[in-house]
PDB file as gemmi writes it, atoms N, CA and C in Angstrom:
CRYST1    1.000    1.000    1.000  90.00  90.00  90.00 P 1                      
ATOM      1  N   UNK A   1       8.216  -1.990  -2.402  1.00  0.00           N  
ATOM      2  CA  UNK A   1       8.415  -0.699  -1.760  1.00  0.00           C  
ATOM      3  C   UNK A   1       7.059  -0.106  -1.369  1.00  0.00           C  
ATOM      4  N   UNK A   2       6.929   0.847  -0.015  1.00  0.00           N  
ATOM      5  CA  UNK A   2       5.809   0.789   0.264  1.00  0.00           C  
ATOM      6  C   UNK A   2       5.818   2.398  -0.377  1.00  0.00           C  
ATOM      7  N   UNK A   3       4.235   2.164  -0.296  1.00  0.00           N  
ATOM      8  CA  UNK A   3       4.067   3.596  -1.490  1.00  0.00           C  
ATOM      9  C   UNK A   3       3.131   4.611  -0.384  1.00  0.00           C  
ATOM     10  N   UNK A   4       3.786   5.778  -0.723  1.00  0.00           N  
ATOM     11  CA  UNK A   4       2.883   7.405  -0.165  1.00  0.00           C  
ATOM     12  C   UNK A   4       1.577   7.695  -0.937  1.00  0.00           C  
ATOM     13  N   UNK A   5       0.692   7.870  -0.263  1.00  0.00           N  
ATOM     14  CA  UNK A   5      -0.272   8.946  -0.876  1.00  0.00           C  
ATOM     15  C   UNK A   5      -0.612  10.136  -0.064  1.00  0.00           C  
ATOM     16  N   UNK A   6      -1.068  11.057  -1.276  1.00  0.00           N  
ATOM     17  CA  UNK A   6      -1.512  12.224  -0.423  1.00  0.00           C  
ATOM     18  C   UNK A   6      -3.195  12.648  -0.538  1.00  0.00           C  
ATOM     19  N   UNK A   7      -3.557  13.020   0.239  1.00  0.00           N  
ATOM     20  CA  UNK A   7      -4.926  12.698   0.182  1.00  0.00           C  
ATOM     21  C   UNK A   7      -5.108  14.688   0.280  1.00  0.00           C  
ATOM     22  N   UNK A   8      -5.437  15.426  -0.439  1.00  0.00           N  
ATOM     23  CA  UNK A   8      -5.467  17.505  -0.290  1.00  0.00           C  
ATOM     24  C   UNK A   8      -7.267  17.360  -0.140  1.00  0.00           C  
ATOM     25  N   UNK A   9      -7.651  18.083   0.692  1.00  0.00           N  
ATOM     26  CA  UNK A   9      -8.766  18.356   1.182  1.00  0.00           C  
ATOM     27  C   UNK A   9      -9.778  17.028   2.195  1.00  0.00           C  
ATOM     28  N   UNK A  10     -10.902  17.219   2.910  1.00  0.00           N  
ATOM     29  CA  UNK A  10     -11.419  16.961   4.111  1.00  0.00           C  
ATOM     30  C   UNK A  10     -10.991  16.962   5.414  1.00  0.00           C  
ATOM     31  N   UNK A  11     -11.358  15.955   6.238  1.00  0.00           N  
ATOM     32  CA  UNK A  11     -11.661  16.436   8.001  1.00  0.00           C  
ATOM     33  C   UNK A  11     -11.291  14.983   8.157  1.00  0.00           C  
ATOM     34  N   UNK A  12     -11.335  14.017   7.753  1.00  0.00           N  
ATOM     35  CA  UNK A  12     -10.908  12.475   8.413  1.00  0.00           C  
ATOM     36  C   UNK A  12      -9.644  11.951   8.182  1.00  0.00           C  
ATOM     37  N   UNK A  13      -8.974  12.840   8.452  1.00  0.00           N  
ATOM     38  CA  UNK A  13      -7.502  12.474   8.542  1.00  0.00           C  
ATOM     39  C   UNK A  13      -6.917  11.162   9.103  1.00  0.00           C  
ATOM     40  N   UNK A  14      -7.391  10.782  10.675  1.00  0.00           N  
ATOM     41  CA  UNK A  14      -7.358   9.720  11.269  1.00  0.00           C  
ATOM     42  C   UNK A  14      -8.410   8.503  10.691  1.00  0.00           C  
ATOM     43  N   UNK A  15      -9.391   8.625   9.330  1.00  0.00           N  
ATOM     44  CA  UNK A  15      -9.382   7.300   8.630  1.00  0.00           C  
ATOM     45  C   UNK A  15      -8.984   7.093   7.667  1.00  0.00           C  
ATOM     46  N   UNK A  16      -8.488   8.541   7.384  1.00  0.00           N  
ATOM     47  CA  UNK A  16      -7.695   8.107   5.665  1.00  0.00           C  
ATOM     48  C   UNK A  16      -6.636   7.276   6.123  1.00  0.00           C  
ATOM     49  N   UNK A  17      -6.093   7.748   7.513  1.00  0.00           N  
ATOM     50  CA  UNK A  17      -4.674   6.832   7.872  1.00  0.00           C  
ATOM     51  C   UNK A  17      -4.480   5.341   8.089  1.00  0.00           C  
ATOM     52  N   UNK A  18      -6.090   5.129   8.972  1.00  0.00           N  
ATOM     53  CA  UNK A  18      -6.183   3.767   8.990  1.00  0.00           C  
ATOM     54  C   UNK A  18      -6.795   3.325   7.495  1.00  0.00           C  
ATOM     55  N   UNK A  19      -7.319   3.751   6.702  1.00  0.00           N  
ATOM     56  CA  UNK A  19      -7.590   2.797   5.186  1.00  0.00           C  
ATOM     57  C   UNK A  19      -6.080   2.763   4.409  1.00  0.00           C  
ATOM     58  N   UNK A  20      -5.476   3.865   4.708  1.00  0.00           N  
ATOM     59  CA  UNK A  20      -4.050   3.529   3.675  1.00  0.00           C  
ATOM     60  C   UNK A  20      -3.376   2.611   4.650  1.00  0.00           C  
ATOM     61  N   UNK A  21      -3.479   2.354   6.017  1.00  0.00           N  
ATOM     62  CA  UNK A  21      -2.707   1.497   6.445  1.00  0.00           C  
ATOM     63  C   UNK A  21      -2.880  -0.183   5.731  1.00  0.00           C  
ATOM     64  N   UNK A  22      -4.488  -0.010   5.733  1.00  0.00           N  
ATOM     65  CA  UNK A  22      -5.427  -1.470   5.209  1.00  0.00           C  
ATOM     66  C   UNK A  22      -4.783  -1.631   3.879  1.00  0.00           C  
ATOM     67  N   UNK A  23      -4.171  -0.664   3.086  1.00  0.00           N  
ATOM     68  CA  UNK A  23      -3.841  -0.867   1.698  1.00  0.00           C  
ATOM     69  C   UNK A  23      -2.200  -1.282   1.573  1.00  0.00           C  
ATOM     70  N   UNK A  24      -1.922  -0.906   2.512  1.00  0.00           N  
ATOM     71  CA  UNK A  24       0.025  -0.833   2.942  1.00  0.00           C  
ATOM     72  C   UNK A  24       0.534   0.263   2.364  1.00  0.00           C  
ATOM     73  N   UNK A  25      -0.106   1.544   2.690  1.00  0.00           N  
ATOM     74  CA  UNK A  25       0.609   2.569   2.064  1.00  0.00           C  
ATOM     75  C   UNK A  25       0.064   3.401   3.179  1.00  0.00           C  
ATOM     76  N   UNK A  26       1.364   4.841   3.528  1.00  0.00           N  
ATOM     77  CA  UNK A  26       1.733   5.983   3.741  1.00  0.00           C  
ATOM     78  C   UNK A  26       1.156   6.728   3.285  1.00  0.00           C  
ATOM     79  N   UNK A  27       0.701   7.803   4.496  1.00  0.00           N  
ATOM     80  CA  UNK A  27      -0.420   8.628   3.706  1.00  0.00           C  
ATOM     81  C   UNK A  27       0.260   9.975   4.328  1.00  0.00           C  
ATOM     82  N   UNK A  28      -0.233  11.106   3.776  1.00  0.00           N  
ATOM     83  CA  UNK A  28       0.567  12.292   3.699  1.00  0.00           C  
ATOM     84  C   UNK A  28      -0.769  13.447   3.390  1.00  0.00           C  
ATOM     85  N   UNK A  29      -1.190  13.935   4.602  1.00  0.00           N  
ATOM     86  CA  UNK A  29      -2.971  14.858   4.232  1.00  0.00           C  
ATOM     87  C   UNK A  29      -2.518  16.447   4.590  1.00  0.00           C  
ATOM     88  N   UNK A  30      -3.037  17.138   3.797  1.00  0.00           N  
ATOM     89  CA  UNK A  30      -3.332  18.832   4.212  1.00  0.00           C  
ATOM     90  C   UNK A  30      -5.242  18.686   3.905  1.00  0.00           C  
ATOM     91  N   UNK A  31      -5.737  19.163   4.524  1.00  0.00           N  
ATOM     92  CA  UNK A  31      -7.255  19.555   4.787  1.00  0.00           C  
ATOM     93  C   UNK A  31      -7.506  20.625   3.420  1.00  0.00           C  
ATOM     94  N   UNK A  32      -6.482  21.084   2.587  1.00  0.00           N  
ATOM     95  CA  UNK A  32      -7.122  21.836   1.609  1.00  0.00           C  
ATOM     96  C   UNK A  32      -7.782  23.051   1.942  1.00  0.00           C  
ATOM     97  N   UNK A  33      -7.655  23.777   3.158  1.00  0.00           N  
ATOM     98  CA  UNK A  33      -7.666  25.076   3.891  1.00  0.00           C  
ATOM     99  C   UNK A  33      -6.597  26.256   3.989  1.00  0.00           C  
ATOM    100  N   UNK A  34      -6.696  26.782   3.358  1.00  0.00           N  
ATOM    101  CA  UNK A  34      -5.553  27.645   3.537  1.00  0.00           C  
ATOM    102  C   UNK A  34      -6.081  29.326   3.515  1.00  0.00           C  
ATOM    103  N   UNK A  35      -5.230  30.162   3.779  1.00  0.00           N  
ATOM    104  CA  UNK A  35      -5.263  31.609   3.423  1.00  0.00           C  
ATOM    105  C   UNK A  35      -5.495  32.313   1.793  1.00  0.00           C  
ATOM    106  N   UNK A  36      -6.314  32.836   1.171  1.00  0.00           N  
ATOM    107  CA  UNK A  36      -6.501  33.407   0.127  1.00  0.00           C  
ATOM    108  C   UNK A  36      -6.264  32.200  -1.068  1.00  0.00           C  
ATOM    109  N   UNK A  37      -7.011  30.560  -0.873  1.00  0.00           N  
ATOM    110  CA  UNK A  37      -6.685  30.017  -1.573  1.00  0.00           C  
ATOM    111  C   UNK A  37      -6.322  28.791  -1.466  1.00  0.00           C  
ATOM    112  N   UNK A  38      -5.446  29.138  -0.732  1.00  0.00           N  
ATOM    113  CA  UNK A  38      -4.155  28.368  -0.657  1.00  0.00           C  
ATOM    114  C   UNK A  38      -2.778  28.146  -0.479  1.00  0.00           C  
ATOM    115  N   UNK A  39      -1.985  28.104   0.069  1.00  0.00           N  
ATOM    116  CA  UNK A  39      -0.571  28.303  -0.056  1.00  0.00           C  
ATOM    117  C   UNK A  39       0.115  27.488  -0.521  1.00  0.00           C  
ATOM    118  N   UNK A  40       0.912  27.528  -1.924  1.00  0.00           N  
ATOM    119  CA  UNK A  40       1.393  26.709  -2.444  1.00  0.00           C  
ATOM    120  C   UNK A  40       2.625  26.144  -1.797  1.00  0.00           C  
ATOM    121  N   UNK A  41       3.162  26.479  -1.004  1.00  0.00           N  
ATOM    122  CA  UNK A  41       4.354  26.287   0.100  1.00  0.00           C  
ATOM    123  C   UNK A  41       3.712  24.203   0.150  1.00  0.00           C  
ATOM    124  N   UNK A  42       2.679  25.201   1.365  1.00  0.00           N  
ATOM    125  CA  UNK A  42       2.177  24.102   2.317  1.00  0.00           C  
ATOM    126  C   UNK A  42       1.906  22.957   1.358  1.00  0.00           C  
ATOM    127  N   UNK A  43       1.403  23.261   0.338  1.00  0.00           N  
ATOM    128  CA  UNK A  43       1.044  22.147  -0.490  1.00  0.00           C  
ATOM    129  C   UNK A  43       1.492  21.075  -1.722  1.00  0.00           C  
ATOM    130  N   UNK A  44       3.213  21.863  -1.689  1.00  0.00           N  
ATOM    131  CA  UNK A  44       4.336  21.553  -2.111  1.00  0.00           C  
ATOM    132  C   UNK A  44       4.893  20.416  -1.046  1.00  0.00           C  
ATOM    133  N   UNK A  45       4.869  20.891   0.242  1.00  0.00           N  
ATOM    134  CA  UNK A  45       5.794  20.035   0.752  1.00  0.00           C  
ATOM    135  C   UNK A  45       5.302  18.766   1.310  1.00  0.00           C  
ATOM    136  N   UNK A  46       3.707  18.881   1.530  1.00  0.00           N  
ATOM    137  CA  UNK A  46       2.990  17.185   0.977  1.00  0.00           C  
ATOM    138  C   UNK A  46       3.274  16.353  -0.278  1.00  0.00           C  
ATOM    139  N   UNK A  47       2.675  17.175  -1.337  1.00  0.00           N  
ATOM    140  CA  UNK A  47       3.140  16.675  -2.655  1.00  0.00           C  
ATOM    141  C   UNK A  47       4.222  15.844  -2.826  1.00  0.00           C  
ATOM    142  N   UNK A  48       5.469  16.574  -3.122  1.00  0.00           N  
ATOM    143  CA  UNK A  48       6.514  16.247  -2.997  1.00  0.00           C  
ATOM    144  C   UNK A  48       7.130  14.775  -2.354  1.00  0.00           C  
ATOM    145  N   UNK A  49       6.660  14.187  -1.394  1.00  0.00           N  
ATOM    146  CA  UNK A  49       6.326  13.064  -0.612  1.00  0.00           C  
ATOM    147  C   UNK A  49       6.310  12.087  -0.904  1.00  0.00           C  
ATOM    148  N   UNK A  50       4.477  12.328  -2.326  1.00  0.00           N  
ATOM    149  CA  UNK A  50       3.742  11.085  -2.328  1.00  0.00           C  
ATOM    150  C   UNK A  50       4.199  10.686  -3.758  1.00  0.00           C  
ATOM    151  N   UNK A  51       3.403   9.672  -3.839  1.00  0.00           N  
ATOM    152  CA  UNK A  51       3.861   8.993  -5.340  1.00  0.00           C  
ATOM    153  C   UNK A  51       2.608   9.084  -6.161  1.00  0.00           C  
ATOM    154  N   UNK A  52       1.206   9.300  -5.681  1.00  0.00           N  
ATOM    155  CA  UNK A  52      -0.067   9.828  -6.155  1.00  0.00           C  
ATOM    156  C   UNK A  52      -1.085  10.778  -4.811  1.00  0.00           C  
ATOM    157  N   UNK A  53      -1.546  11.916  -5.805  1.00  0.00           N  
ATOM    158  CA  UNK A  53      -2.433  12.867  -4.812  1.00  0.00           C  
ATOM    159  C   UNK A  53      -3.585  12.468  -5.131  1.00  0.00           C  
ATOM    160  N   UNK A  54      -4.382  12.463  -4.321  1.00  0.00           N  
ATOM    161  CA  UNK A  54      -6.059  12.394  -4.677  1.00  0.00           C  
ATOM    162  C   UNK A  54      -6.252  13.891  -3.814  1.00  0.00           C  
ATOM    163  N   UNK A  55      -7.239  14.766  -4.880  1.00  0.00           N  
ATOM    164  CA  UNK A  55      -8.051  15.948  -4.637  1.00  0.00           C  
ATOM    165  C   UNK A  55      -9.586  15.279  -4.599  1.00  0.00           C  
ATOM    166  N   UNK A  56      -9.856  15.608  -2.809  1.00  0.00           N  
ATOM    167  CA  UNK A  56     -11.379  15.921  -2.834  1.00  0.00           C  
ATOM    168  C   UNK A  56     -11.856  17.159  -3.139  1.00  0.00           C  
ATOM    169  N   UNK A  57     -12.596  16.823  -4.421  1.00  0.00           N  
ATOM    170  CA  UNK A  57     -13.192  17.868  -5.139  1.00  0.00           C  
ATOM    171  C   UNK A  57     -14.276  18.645  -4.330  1.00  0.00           C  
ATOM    172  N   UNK A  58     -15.022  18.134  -3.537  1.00  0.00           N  
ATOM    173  CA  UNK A  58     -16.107  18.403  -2.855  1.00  0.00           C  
ATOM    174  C   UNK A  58     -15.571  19.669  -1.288  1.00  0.00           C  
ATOM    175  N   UNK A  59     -14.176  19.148  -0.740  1.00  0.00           N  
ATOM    176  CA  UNK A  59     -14.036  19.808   0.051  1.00  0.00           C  
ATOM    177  C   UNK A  59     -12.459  20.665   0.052  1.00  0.00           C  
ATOM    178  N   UNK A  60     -12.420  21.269  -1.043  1.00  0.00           N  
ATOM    179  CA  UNK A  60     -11.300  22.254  -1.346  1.00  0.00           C  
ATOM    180  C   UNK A  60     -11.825  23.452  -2.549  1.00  0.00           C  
ATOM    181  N   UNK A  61     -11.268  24.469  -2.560  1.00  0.00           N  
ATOM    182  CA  UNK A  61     -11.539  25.345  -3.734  1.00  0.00           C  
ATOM    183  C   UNK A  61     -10.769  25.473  -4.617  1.00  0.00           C  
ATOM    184  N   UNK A  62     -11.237  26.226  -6.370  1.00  0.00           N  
ATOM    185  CA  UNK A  62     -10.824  25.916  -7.347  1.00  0.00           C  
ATOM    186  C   UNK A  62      -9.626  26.633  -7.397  1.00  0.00           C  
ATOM    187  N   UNK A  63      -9.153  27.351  -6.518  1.00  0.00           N  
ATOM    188  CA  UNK A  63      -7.728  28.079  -6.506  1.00  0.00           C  
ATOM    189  C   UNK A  63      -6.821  26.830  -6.032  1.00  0.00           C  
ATOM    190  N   UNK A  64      -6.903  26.663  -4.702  1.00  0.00           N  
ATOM    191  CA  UNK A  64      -6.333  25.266  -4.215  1.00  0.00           C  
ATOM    192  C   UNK A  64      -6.234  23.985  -5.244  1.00  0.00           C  
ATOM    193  N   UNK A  65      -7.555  23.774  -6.123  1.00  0.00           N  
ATOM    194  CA  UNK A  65      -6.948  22.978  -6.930  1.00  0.00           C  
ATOM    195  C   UNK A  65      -6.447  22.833  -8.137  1.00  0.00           C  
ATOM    196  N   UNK A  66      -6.421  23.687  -8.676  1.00  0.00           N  
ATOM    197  CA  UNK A  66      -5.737  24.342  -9.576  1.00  0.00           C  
ATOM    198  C   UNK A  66      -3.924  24.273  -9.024  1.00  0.00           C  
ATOM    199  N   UNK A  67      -3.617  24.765  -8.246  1.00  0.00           N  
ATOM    200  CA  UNK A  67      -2.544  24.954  -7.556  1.00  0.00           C  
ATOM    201  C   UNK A  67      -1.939  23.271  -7.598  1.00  0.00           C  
ATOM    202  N   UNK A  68      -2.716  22.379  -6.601  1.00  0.00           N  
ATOM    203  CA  UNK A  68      -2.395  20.777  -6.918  1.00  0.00           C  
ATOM    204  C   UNK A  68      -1.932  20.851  -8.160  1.00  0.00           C  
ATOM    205  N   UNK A  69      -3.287  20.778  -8.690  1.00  0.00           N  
ATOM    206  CA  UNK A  69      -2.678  20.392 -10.665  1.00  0.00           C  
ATOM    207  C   UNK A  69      -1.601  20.258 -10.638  1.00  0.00           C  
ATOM    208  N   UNK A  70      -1.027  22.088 -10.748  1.00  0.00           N  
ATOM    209  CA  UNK A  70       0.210  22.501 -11.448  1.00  0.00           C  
ATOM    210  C   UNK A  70       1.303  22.030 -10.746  1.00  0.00           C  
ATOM    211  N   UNK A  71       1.755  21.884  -9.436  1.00  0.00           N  
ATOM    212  CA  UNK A  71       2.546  21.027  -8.417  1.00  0.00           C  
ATOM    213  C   UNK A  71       2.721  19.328  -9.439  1.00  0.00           C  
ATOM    214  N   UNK A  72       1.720  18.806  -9.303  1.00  0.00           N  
ATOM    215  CA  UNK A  72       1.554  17.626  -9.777  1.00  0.00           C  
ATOM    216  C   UNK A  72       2.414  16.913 -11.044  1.00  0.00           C  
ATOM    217  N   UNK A  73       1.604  17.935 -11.717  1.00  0.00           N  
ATOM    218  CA  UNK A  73       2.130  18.416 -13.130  1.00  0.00           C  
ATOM    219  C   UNK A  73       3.854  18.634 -13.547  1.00  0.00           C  
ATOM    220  N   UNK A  74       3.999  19.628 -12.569  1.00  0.00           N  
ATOM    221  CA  UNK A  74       5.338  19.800 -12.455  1.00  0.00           C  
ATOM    222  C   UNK A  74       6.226  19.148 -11.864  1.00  0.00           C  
ATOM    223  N   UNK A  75       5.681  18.293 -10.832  1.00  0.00           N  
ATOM    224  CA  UNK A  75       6.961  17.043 -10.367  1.00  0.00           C  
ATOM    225  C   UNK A  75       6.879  15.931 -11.087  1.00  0.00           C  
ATOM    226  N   UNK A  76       6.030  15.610 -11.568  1.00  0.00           N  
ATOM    227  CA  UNK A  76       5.420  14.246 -12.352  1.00  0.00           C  
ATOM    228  C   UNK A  76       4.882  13.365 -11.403  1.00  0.00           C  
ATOM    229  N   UNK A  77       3.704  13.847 -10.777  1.00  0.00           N  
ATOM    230  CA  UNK A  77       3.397  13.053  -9.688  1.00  0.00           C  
ATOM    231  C   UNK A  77       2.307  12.567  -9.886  1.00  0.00           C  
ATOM    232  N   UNK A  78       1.644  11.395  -9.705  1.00  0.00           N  
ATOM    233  CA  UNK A  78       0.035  10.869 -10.399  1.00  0.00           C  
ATOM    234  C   UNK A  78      -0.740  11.892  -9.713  1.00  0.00           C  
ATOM    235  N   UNK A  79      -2.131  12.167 -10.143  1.00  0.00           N  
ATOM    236  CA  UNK A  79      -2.862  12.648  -9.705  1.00  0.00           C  
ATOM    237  C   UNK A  79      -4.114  12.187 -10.141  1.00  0.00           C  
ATOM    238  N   UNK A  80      -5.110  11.648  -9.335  1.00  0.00           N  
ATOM    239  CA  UNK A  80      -7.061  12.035  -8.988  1.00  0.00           C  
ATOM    240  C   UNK A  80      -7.641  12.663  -8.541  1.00  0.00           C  
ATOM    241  N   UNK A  81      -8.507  12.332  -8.684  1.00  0.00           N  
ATOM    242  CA  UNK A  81      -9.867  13.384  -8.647  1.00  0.00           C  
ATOM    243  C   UNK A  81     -11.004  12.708  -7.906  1.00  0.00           C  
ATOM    244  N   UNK A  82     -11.422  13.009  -6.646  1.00  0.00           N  
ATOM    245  CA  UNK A  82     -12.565  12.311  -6.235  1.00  0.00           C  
ATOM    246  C   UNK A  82     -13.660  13.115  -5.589  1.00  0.00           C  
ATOM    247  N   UNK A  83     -14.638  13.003  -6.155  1.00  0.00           N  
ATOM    248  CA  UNK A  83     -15.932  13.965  -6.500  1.00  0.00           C  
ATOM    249  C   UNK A  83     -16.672  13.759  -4.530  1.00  0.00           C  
ATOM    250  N   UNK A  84     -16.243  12.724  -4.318  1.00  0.00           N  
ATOM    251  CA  UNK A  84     -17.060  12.482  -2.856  1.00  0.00           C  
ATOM    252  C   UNK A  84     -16.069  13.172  -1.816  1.00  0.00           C  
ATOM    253  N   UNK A  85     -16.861  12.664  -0.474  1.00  0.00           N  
ATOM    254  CA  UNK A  85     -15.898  13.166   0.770  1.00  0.00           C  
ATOM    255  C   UNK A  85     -15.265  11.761   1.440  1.00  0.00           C  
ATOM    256  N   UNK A  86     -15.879  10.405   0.710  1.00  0.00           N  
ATOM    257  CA  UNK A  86     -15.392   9.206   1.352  1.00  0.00           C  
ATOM    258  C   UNK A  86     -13.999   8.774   1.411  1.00  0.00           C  
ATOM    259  N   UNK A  87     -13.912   8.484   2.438  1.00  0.00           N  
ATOM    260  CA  UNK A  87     -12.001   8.449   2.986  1.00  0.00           C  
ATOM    261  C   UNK A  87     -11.513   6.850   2.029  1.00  0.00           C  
ATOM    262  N   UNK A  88     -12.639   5.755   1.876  1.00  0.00           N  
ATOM    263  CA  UNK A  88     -12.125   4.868   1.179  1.00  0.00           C  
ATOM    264  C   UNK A  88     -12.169   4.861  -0.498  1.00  0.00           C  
ATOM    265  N   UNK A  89     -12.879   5.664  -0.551  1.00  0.00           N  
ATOM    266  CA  UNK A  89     -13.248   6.169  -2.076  1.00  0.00           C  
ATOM    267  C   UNK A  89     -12.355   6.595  -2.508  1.00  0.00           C  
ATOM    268  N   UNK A  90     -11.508   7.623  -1.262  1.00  0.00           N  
ATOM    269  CA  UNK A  90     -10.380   8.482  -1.792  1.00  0.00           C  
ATOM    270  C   UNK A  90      -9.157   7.449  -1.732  1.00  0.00           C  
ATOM    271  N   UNK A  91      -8.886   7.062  -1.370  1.00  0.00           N  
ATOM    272  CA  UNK A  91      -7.335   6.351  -1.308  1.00  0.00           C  
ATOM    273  C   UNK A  91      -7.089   5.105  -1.987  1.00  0.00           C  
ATOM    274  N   UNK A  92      -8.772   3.956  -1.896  1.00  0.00           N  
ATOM    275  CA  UNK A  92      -8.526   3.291  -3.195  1.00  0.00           C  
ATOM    276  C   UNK A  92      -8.340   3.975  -4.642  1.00  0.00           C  
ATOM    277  N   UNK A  93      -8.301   5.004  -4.941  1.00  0.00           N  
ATOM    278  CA  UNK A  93      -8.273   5.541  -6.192  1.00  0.00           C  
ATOM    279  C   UNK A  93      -6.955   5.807  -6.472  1.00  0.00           C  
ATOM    280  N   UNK A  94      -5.867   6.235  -5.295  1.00  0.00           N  
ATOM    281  CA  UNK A  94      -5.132   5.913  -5.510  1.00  0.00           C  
ATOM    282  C   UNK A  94      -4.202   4.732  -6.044  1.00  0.00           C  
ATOM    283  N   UNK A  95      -4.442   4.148  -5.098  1.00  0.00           N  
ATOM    284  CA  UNK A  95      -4.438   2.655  -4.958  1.00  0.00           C  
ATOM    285  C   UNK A  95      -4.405   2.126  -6.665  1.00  0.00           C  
ATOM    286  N   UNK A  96      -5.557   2.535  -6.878  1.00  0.00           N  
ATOM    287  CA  UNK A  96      -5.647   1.927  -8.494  1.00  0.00           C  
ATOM    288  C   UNK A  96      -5.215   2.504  -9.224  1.00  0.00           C  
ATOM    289  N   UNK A  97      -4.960   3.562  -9.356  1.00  0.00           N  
ATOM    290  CA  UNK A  97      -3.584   4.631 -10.335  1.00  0.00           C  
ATOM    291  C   UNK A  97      -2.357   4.313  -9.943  1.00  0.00           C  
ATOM    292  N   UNK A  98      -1.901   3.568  -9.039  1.00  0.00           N  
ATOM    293  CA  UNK A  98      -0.599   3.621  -8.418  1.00  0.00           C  
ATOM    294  C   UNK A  98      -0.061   1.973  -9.356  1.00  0.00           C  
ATOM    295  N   UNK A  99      -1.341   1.229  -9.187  1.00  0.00           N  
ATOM    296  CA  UNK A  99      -1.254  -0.261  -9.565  1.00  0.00           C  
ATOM    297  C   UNK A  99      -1.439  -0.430 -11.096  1.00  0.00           C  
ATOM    298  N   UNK A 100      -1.976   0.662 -11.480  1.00  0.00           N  
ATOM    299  CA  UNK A 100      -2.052   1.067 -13.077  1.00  0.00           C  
ATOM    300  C   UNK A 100      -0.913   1.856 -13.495  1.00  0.00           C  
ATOM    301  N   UNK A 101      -0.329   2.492 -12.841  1.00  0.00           N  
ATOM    302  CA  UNK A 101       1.160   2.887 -13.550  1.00  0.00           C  
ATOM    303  C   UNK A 101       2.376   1.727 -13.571  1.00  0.00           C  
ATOM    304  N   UNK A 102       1.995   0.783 -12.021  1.00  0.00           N  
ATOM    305  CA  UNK A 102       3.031  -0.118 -11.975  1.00  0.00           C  
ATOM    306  C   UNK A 102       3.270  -1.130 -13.084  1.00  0.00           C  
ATOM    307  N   UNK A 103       1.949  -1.575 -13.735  1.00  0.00           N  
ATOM    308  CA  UNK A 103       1.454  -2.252 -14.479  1.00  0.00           C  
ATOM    309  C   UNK A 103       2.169  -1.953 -16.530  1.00  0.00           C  
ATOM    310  N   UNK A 104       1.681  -0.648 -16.481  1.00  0.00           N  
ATOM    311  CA  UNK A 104       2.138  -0.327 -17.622  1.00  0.00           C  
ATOM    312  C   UNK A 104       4.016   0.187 -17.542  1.00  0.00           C  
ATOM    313  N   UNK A 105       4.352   0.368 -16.691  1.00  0.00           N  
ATOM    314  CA  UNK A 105       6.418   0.609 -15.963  1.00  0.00           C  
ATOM    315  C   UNK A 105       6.559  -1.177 -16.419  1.00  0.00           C  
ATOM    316  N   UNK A 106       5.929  -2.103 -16.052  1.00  0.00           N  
ATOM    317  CA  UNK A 106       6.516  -3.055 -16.394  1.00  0.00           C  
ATOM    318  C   UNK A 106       6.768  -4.086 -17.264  1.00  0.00           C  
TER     319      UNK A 106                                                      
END                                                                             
């Protein structure tokens, strides 16, 4: 089954798409911009989607991610953390949380 990720914060939307394509996975991005924060709406209905989020730490704020967390948290959805702005940095990390849950499910 092919697997979603969501990638919350940066600007390279069109290479996160082509590296999750390179991985065989669906990708699902909000830029991590929002009004006073964040809107947890908007960032629910990505979530919701994927099967792991990666937060760029570098290009979102601590309201916004905080907000992830608790989304995360509350659907039971994997979640990382990636300290850079690199689009392959970000989605292999998924990648390897996704292949590390499959691993221990089986």
């Amino acid at each position: 089954m092919k697997k979603t990720i969501a990638i919350i914060g940066g600007s390279q939307e069109i290479t996160y798409r082509k590296i999750a394509k390179k991985y065989g996975c669906d990708l699902k991005f909000h830029n991590g911009k929002s009004r006073n924060g964040g809107n947890k709406k908007e960032f629910k209905n990505v979530i919701k989607k994927a099967d792991c989020v990666c937060v760029q730490l570098g290009a979102i704020g601590h309201v916004a991610t905080e907000m992830v967390r608790d989304l995360c948290k509350e659907m039971d959805i994997e979640l990382v953390f990636h300290n850079g702005f690199g689009a392959s940095g970000a989605v292999q990390l998924c990648v390897e949380k996704l292949s590390e849950a499959q691993k221990v499910a089986a």
